[in-house]
C-alpha positions as a Python dict, from the first residue, in 0.01 Angstrom:
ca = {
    (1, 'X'): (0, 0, 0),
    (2, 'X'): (249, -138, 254),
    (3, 'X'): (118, -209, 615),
    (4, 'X'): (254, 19, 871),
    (5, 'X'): (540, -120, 1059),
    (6, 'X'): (461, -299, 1388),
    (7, 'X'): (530, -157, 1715),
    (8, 'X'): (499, -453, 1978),
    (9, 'X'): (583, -862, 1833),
    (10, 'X'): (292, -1125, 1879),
    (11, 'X'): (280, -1413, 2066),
    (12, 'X'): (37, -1685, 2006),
    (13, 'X'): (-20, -1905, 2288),
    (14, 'X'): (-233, -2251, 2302),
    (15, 'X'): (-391, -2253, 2636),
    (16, 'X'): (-490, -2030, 2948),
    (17, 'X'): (-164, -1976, 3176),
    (18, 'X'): (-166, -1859, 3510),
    (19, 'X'): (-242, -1517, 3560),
    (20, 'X'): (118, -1402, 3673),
    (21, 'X'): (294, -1596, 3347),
    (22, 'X'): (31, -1350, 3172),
    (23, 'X'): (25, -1054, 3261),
    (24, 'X'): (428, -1065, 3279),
    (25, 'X'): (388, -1152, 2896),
    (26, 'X'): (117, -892, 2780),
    (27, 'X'): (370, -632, 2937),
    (28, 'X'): (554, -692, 2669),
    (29, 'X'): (397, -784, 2386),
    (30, 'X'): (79, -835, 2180),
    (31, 'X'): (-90, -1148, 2288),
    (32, 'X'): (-350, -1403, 2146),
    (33, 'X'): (-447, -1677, 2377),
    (34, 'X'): (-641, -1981, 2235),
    (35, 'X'): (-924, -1960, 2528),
    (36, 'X'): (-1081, -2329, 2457),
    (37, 'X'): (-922, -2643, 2653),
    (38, 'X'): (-907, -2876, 2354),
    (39, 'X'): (-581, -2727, 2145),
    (40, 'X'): (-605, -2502, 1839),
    (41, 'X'): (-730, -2649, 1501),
    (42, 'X'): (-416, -2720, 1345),
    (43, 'X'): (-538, -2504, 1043),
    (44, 'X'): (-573, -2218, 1261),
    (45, 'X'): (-208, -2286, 1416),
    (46, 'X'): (-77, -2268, 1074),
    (47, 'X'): (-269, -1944, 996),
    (48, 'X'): (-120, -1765, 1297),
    (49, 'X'): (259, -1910, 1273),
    (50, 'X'): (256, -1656, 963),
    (51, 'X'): (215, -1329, 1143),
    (52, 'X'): (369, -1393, 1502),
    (53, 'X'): (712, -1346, 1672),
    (54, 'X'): (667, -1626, 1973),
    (55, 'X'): (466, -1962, 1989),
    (56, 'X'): (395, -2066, 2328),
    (57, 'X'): (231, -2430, 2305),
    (58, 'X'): (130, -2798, 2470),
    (59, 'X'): (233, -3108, 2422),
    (60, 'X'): (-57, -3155, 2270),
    (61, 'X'): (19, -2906, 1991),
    (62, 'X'): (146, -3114, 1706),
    (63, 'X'): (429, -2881, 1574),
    (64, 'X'): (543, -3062, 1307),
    (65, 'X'): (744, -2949, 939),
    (66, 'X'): (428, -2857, 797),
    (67, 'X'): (330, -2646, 1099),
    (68, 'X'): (698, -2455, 1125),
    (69, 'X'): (745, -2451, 731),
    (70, 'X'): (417, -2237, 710),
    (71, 'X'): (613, -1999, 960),
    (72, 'X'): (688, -1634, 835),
    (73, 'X'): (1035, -1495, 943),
    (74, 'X'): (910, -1303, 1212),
    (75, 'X'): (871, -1660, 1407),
    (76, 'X'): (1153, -1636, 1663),
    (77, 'X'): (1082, -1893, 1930),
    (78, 'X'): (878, -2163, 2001),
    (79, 'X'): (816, -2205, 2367),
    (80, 'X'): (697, -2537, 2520),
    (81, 'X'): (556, -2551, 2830),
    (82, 'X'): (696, -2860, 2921),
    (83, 'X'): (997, -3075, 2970),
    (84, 'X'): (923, -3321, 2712),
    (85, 'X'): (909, -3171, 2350),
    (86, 'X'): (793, -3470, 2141),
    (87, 'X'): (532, -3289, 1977),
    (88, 'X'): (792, -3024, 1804),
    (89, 'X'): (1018, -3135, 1494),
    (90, 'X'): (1345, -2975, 1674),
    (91, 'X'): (1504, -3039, 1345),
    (92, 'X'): (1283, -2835, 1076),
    (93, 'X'): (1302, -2553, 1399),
    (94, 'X'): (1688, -2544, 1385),
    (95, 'X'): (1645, -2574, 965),
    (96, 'X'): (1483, -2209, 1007),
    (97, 'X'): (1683, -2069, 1297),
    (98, 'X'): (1415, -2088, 1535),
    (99, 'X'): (1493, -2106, 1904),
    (100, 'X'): (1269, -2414, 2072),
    (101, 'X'): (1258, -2374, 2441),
    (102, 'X'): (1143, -2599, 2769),
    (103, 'X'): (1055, -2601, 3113),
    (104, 'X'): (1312, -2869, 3286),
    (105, 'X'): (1364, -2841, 3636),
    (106, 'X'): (1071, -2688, 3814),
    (107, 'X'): (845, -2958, 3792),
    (108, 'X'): (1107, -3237, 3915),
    (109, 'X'): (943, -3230, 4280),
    (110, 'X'): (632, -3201, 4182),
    (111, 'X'): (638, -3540, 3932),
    (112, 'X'): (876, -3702, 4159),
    (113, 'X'): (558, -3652, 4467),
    (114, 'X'): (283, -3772, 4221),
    (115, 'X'): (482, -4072, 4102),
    (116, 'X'): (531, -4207, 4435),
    (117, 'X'): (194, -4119, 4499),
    (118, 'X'): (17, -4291, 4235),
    (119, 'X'): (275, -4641, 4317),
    (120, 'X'): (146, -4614, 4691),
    (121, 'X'): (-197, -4523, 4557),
    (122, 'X'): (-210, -4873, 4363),
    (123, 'X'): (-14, -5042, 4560),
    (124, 'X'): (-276, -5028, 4860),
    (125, 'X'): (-530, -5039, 4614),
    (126, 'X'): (-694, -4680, 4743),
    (127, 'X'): (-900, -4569, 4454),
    (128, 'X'): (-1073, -4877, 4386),
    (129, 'X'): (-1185, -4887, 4775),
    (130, 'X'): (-1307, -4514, 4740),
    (131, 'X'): (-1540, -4631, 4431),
    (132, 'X'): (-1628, -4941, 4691),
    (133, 'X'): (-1757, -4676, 4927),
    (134, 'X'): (-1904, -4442, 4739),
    (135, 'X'): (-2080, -4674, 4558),
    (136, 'X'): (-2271, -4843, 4859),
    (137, 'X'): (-2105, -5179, 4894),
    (138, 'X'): (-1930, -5152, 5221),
    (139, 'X'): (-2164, -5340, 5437),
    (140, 'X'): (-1944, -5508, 5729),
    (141, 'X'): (-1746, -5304, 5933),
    (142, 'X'): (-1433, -5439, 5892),
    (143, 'X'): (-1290, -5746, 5722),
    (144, 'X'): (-991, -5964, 5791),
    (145, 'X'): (-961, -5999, 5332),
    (146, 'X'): (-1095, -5669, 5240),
    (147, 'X'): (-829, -5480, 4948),
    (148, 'X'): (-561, -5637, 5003),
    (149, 'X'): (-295, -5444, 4861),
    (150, 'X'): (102, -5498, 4890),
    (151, 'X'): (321, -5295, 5148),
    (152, 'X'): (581, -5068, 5052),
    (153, 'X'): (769, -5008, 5294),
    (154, 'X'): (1100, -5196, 5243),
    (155, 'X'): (1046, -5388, 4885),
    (156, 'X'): (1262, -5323, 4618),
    (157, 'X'): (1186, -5022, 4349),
    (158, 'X'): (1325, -5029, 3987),
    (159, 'X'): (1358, -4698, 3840),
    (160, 'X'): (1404, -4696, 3466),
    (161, 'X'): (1568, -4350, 3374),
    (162, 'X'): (1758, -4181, 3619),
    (163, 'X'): (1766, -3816, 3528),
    (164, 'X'): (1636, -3547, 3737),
    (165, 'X'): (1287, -3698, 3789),
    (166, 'X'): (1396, -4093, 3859),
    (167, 'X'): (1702, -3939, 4095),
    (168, 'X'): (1406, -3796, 4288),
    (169, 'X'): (1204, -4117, 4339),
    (170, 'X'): (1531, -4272, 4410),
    (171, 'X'): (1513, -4033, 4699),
    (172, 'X'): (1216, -4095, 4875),
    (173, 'X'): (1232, -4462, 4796),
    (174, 'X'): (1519, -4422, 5034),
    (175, 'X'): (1265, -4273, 5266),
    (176, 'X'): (1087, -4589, 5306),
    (177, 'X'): (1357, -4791, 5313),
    (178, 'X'): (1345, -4941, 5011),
    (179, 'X'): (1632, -5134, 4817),
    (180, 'X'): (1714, -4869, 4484),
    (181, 'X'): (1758, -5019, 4153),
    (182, 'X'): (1782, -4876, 3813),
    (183, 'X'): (1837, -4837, 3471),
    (184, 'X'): (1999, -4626, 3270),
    (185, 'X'): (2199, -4553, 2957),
    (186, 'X'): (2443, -4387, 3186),
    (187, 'X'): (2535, -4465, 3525),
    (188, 'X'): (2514, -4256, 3788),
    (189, 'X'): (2793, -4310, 4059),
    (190, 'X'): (2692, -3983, 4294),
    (191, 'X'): (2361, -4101, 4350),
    (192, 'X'): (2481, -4471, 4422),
    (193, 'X'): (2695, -4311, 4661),
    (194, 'X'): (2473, -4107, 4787),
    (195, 'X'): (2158, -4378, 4831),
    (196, 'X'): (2295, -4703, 4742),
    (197, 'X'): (2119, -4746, 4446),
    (198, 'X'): (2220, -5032, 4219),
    (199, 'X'): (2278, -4991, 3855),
    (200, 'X'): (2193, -5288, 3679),
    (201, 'X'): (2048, -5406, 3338),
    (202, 'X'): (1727, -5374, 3185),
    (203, 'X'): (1617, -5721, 3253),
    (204, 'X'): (1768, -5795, 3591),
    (205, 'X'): (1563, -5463, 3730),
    (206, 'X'): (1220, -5627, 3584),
    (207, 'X'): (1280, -5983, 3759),
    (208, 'X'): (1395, -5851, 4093),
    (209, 'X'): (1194, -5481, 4149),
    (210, 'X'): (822, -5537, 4336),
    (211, 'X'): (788, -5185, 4180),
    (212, 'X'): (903, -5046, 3838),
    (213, 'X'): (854, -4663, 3765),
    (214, 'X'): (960, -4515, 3443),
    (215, 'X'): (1109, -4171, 3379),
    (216, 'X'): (1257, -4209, 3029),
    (217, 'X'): (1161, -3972, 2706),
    (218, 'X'): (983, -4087, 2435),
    (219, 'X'): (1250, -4131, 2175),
    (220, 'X'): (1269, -4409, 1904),
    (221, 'X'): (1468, -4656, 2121),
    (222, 'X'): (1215, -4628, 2380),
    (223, 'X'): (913, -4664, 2213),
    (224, 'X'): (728, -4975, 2360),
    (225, 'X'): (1050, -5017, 2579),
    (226, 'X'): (833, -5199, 2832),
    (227, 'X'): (658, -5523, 2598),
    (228, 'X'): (542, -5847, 2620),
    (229, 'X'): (883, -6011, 2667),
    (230, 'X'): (968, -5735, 2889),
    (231, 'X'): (631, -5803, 3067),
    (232, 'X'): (674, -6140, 3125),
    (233, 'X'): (976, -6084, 3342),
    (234, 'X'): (840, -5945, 3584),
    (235, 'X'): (697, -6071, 3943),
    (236, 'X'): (381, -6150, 3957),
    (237, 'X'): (328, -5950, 4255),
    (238, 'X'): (479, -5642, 4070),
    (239, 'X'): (302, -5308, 3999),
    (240, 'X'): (463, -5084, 3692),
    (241, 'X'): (371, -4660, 3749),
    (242, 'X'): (443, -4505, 3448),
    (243, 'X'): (452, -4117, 3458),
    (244, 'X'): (678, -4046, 3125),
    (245, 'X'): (499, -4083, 2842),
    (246, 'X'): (236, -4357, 2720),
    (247, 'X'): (390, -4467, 2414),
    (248, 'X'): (729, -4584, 2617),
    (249, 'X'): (458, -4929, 2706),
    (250, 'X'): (262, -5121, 2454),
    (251, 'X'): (-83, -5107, 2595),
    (252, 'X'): (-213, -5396, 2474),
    (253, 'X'): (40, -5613, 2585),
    (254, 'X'): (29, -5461, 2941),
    (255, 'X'): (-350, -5520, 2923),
    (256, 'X'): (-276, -5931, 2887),
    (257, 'X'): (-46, -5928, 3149),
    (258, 'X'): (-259, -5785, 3406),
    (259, 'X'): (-573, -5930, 3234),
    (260, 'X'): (-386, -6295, 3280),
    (261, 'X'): (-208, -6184, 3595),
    (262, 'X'): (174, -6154, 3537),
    (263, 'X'): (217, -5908, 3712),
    (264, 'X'): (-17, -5745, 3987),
    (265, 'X'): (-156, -5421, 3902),
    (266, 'X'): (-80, -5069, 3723),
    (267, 'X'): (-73, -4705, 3727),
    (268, 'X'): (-84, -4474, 3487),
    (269, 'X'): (-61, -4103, 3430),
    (270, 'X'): (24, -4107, 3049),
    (271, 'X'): (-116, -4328, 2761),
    (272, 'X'): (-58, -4380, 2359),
    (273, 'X'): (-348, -4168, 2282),
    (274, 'X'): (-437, -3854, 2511),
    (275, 'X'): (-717, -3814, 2601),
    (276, 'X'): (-734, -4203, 2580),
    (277, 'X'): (-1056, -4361, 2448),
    (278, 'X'): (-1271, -4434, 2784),
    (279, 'X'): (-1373, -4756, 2535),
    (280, 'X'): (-966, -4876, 2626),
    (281, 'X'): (-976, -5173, 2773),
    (282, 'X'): (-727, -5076, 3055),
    (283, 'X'): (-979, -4912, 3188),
    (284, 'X'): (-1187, -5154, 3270),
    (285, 'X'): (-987, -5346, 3500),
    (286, 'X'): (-999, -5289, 3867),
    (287, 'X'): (-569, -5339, 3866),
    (288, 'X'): (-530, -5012, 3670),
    (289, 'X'): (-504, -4689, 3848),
    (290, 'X'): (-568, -4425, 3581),
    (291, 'X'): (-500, -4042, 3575),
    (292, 'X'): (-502, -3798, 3323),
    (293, 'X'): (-159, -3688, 3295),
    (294, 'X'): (-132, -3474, 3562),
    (295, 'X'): (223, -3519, 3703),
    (296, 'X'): (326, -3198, 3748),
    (297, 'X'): (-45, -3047, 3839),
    (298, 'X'): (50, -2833, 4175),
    (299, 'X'): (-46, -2447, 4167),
    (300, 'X'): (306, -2377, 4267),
    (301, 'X'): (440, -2602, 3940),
    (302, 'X'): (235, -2510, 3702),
    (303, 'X'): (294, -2174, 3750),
    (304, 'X'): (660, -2185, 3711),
    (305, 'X'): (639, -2390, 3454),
    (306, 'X'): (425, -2093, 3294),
    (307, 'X'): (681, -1847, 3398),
    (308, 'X'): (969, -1984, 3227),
    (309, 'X'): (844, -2066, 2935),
    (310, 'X'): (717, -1668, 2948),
    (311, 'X'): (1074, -1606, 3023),
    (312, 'X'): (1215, -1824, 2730),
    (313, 'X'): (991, -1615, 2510),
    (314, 'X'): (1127, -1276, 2652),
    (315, 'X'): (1501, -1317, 2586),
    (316, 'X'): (1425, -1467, 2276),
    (317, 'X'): (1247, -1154, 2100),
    (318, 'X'): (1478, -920, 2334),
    (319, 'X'): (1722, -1060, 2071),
    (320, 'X'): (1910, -1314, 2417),
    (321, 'X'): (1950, -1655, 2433),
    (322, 'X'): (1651, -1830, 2609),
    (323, 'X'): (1763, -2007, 2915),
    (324, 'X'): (1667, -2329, 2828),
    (325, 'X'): (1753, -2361, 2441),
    (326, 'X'): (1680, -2692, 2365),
    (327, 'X'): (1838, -2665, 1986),
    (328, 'X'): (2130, -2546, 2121),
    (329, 'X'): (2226, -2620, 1705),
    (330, 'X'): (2057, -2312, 1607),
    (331, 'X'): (2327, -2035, 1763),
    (332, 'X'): (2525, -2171, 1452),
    (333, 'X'): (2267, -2060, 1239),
    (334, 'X'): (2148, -1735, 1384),
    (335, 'X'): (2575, -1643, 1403),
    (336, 'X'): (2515, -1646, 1810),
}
């Protein structure tokens, strides 16, 4: 005997959201939310991608051909709650004429703040003094040598990727008066303009920055962009942030050149494996300032973030285009 007809689509999503993003998407449909922090078993995902209408996921979902062949063809849209979208195969998506959405925008602020944070963070060396003082060891007042760190105010900043995100850096870089290069596979004449900022190549922005920050995707050409070569170009006074994602540096080469001291220090939001090992050796040197990819972490952010991927979802099973389409390929497909 046939099942009855359904009379409200499914939506599947990986992780709590914010209580607005939620209720605004059980008004409107039927909704399953994984309630553990550690993502879905991937056999479960590719249970559920049978029976719903909407995937909202992670970057740490791994939604790869397997997971989106095993899709029945009520799947409509999957929804990333993110900029990045590494973690989908975009191609096998469009293959089946499903919509994949992002998040871009709303977060640029947000992991524009924290990068500068974290570079000013390691640059004054702030977290390894807290563990100083917490752990007991302060024990003269105040001392001529004590963490010395290097000033910002002024030095040079080399931004590799300026999109949305490095454009902002480039901003309040400005703010402290700071000379602006960067990188880019396209150059951006309004913001030079606008800030002075210098474009310049790859290798003339590692010898002459005191501060690189990178903002590029993770795509083949920059996997391990920043490597031992790369490395050893740099001052040795010069502290790399690196708030894209982890695979864009090769770990264990950045390990040897802090370990042996070509270049000063480290921070990092993003790494190769996430959640890294706490065995990785990065982590056990006092010139690494390490945090748990948490860029975009602001109440306000995070909640937008959850809003428009809701909103993605929406106008994709109210039979509209999502906002931000990022297979843009697939209107071809689905005769839109």
């Amino acid at each position: 005997m046939r099942s009855p007809p359904r009379t409200r689509k499914k939506v599947f999503v990986t992780t709590r959201l914010p209580e607005e993003a939620l209720n605004l998407l059980k008004s409107k449909f039927e909704v399953e939310v994984w309630p553990e922090e550690t993502p879905p078993p991937r056999s479960l995902l590719i249970e559920k991608v049978k029976e719903i209408d909407g995937l909202c996921c992670l970057l740490t979902d791994k939604i790869d051909e397997e997971v989106i062949e095993a899709a029945g063809e009520n799947l409509k849209v999957i929804s990333q709650v993110a900029v990045g979208y590494d973690n989908i195969d975009v191609e096998a998506a469009t293959r089946k004429g499903i919509y994949v959405t992002n998040t871009p925008g709303v977060l640029t602020d947000t992991t524009a703040d924290f990068a500068f944070a974290l570079l000013m963070a390691t640059a004054r060396r702030i977290p390894e003094a807290d563990r100083y003082v917490r752990g007991g060891k302060w024990k003269i007042p105040w001392g001529l040598m004590m963490f010395l760190g290097q000033d910002v105010w002024g030095k040079t900043i080399g931004i590799i990727g300026l999109g949305r995100i490095g454009s902002a850096v480039a901003r309040r870089a400005k703010g402290m008066n700071m000379r602006v290069l960067y990188y880019d596979i396209r150059r951006n004449e309004k913001l030079e303009r606008e800030l002075g900022a210098e474009y310049v190549d790859l290798e003339t922005l590692l010898r002459k920055s005191d501060f690189v920050t990178i903002h590029v995707p993770l795509l083949p050409s920059t996997y391990h962009l920043i490597n031992e070569e790369r490395l050893r170009l740099m001052k040795p006074n010069a502290v790399l942030i690196n708030t894209s994602r982890g695979p864009v540096v090769d770990e264990k080469a950045l390990y040897k050149a802090l370990k042996e001291g070509w270049i000063w220090a480290a921070g990092l939001d993003v790494w190769t494996e996430e959640p890294t090992d706490p065995k990785n050796p990065l982590l056990k040197l006092d010139n690494v300032v390490a945090t748990p990819h948490i860029a975009s972490a602001s109440i306000e952010t995070r909640t937008k973030m959850a809003l428009l991927a809701v909103e993605n979802i929406i106008a994709a099973l109210e039979g509209r285009v999502p906002p931000n389409l990022v297979n843009k390929e697939v209107l071809e497909k689905r005769g839109g």
